[in-house]
N, C-alpha and C positions, 0 to 999 in steps of 0.2 A: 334327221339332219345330223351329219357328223359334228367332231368339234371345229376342222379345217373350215367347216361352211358355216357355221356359228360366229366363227371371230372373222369370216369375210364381212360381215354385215359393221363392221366399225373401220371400214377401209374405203376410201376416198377416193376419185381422179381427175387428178386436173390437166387436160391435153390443152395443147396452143396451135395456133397454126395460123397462115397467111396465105391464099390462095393454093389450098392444098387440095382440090376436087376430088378425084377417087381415092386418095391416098388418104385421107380424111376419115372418106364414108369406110374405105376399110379400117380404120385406126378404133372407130368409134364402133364399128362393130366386133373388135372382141374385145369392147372393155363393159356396154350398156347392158344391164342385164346381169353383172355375174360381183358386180361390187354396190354398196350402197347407195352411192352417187356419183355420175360422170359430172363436171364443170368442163364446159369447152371455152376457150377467151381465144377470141377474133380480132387478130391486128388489122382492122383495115383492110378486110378482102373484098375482090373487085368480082370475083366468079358466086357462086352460091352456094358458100361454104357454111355461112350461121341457117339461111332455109334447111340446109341438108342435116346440119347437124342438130336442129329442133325437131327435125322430121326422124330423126334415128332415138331420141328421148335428153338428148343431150340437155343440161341446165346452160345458157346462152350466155357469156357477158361481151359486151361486144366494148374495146377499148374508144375511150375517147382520141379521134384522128385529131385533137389539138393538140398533144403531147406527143412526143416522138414514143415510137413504136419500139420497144426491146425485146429478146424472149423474158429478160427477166420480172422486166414490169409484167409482164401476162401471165408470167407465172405468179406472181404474189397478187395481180388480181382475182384468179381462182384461188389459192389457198383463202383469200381473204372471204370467197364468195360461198367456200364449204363452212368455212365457220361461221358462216352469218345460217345459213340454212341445214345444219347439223353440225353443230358444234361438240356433238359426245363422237367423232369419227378422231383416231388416234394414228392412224396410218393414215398417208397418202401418196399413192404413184402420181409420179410425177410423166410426163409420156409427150413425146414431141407426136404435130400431127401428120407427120408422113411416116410414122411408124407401125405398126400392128403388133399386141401384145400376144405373145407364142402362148398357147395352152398351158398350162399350168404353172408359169410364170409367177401369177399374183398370190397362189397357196404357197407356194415355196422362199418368196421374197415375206410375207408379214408369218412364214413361221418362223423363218430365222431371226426376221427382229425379236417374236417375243420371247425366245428363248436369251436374247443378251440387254439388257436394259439400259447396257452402254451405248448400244449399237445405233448410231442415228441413220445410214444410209447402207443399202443394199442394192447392186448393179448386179448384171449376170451378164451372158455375155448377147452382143448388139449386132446382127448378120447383116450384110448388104443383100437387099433382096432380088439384084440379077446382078451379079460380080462380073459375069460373062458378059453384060452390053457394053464396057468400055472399060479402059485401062481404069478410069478414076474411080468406077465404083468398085473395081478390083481393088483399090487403093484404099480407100473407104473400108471395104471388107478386114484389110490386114490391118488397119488403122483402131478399128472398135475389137482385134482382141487381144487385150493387154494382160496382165501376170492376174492368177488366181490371187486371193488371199486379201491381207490389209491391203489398205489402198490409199493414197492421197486424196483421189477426190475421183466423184463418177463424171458420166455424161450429160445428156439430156433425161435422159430414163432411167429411173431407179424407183424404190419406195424405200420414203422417206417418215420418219416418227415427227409426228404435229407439234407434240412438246418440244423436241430440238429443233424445227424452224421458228418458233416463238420465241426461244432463248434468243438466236442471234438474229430475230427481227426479219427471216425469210432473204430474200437475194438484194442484191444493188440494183435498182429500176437502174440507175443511167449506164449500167453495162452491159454496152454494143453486144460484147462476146466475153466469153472468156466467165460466165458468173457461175459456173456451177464448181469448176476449182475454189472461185471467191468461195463461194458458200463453204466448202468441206473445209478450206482454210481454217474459217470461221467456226467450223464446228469443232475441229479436230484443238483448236487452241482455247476453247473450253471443256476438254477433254473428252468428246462423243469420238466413235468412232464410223470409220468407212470401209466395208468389206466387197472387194466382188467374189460371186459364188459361180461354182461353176456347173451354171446352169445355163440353158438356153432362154431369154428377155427378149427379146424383138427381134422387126423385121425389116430392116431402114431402107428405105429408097428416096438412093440419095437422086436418081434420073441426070444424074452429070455428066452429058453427051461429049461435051466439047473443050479445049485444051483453055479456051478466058472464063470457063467456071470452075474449073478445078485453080485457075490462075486468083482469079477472085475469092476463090472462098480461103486460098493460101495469107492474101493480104489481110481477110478479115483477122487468121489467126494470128500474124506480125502484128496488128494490134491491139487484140488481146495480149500477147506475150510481152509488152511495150505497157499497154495500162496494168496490167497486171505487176509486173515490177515497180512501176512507179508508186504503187499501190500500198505494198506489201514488202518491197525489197529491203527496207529497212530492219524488217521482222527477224526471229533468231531461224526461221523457216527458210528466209533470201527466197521469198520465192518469185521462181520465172528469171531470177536475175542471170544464169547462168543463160536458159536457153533465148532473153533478150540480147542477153551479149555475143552470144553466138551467131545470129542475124543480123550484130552489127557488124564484126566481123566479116561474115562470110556473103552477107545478102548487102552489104555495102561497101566498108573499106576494099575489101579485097580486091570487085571488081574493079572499082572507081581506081585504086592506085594501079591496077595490073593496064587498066586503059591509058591513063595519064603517065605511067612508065614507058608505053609501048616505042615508042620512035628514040625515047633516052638510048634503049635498055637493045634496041633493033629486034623488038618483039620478044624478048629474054623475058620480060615481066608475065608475059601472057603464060608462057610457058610453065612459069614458076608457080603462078596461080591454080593453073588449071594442074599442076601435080597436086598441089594442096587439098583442090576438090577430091581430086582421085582418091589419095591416102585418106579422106574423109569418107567416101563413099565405101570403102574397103572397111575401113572400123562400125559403119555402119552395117554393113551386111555381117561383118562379123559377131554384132550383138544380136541381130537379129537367126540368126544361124543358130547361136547356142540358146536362143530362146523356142527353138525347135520349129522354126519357120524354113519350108523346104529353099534348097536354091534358089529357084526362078524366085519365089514370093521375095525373099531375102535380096534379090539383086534389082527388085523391081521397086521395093520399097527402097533400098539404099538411092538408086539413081533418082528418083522423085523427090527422099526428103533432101539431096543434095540441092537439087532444082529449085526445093521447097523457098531453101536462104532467100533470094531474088526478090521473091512477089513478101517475104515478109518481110523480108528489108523496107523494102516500100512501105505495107502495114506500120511497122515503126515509126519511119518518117512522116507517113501523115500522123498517125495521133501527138507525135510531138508539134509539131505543124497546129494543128488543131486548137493545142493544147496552151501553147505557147500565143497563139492569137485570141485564145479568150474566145473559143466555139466548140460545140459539141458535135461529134459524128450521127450522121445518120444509120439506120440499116447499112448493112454490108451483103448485098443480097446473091447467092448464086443459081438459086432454082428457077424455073421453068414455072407459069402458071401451070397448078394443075389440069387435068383433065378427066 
């Protein structure tokens, strides 16, 4: 046994998922088998996704449906569920359940942690696993590949050091969206740090056929971007406060006054707006360009995250909405029952 497969045996994983059927069964088959312990935590699935995943060797927790459902609470009920049932495991991947872990991912993410003892989170990079079935998971694809190197904060999937999610007490259960930024926030403001490597990590299928789930899963992010500021924005970080203000901006004032100018202005305001978009959609492609994203990628991402302002403009408004009436959101759901 080499030493790569000597220190696998102190490595962890805790996958989530809500009716994720084969996406699941394959998630859990390359993770069972090749690390110490798999934990699966089941929000509340309606298909046969805990039978399946006790049938693949998975260790089961299945969430209490009287508490609202988060990925983050699911995630800190498995971290909590490894340490109850091997507590000497010092790594652990973290892995949403519609993902598959790519070949040699987990040797390459817990050798870089133990070579830096600062290092609390490791990401690598996250593929859409048919970019080709629709614009969104096109979208998707140029969405999970962000800059090599330090990082602010990862995704869903990385491996993560057990010691630095104990420090900051693991994620925020009551965050909808938006808890894996919370976390590295967290970690990075007690000095750990966040690195993506550039390696190949997963294989996401996101299955987003249709223009009200890429619409929906945009609002879930307006409010993340919204709680996340109200959160945090105070910090010397400001974080989220820039790209919240930007969705008030753009995903709200803007339209709203270019409408309610329109008969003042004899449709002058519309005009003036929608250049705004433009020269916004322009600087967008333009970052994306010298981030070595070909044209087409670079103009298809600019026009979407243009589009993007709208649905999170909304996002914003309801958590404030929410917020302000003394209620908490539910799921913000865009997938498809698995199959």
């Amino acid at each position: 046994m080499n030493e790569e497969s000597k220190t696998m045996t102190r490595v962890g994983v805790v996958a989530i998922g809500r009716n994720e059927g084969e996406r699941l069964r394959r998630c859990l088959a390359s993770l069972v088998g090749r690390v110490a312990r798999v934990v699966y935590v089941d929000s509340g699935s309606t298909d046969d996704s805990v039978a399946l995943a006790r049938a693949q060797g998975a260790d089961v927790v299945c969430l209490d449906q009287n508490l609202s459902f988060t990925a983050a609470r699911a995630r800190n009920a498995g971290i909590a569920r490894l340490r109850q049932v091997a507590p000497d495991l010092d790594l652990i991947q973290l892995v949403d359940g519609d993902c598959e872990i790519v070949a040699g991912w987990l040797e390459v993410a817990q050798s870089t942690l133990r070579r830096d003892p600062k290092l609390a989170v490791v990401c690598g990079r996250r593929r859409e696993r048919h970019p080709e079935a629709s614009v969104y998971n096109r979208l998707c694809d140029l969405e999970w590949n962000t800059p090599i190197g330090s990082a602010d904060s990862c995704g869903g999937d990385a491996m993560m050091r057990a010691e630095a999610l104990r420090e900051v007490n693991g994620y925020q259960d009551d965050l909808i969206a938006g808890e894996e930024p919370d976390l590295c926030l967290r970690l990075r403001q007690r000095g750990w740090k966040i690195l993506r490597v550039d390696a190949e990590m997963t294989l996401h299928d996101a299955d987003m056929m249709r223009f009200d789930q890429w619409w929906q899963r945009s609002v879930r992010a307006g409010f993340a971007f919204a709680e996340g500021a109200a959160r945090h924005g105070h910090e010397p970080e400001r974080h989220w406060v820039r790209a919240a203000r930007s969705n008030w901006f753009w995903g709200v004032g803007a339209p709203t006054a270019a409408v309610g100018m329109a008969l003042p202005t004899l449709g002058m305001s519309l005009g003036l707006v929608g250049g705004g978009y433009f020269l916004l959609g322009r600087r967008i492609l333009r970052t994306m360009r010298q981030r070595g994203f070909s044209r087409d990628d670079a103009a298809l991402y600019a026009r979407y995250t243009v589009l993007s302002k709208l649905p999170q403009g909304w996002g914003q408004i309801r958590y404030w909405a929410l917020r302000l009436g003394g209620r908490r959101a539910g799921l913000i759901e865009y997938k498809r029952v698995g199959s």
